[in-house]
C-alpha positions as CSV (number, residue, x, y, z in Angstrom):
1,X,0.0,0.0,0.0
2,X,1.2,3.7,-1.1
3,X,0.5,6.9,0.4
4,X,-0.1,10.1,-1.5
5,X,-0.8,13.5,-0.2
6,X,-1.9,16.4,-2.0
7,X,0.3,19.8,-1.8
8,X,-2.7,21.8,-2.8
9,X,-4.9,20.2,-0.4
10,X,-3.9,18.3,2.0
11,X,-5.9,15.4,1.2
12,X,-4.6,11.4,1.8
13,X,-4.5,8.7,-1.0
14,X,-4.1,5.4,-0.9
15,X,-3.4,2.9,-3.5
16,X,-1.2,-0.2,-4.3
17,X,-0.1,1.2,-7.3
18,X,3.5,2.6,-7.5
19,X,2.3,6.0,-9.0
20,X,-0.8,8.1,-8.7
21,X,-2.4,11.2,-10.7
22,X,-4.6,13.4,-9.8
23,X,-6.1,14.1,-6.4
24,X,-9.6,12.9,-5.8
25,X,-10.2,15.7,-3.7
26,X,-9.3,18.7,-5.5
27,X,-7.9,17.8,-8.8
28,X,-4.2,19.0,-8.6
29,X,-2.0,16.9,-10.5
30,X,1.0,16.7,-8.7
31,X,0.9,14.3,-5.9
32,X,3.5,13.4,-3.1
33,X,4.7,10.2,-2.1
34,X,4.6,10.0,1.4
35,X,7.2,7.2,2.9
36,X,5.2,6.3,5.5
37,X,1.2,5.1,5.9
38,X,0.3,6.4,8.8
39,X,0.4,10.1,10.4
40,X,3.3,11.3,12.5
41,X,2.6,13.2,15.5
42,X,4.3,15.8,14.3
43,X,1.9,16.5,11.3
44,X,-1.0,16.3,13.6
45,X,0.0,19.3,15.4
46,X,0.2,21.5,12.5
């Protein structure tokens, strides 16, 4: 399983695909591959 977030939004994706387009959320293309699956403390208290 992959995690992709969203730069424009913020928004979590998950998929078991090695690449992913597009964010279901808002539409912005460009989508970050996040190394880990869950949340780290330290992006919860932003």
């Amino acid at each position: 399983m992959n995690r992709y977030k969203c730069p424009a939004c913020s928004g979590n994706q998950y998929t078991s695909a090695d690449t992913a387009e597009g964010c279901i959320y808002c539409g912005h293309q460009k989508l970050e591959k996040m190394d880990k699956l869950e949340t780290e403390e330290s992006e919860v208290e932003k």
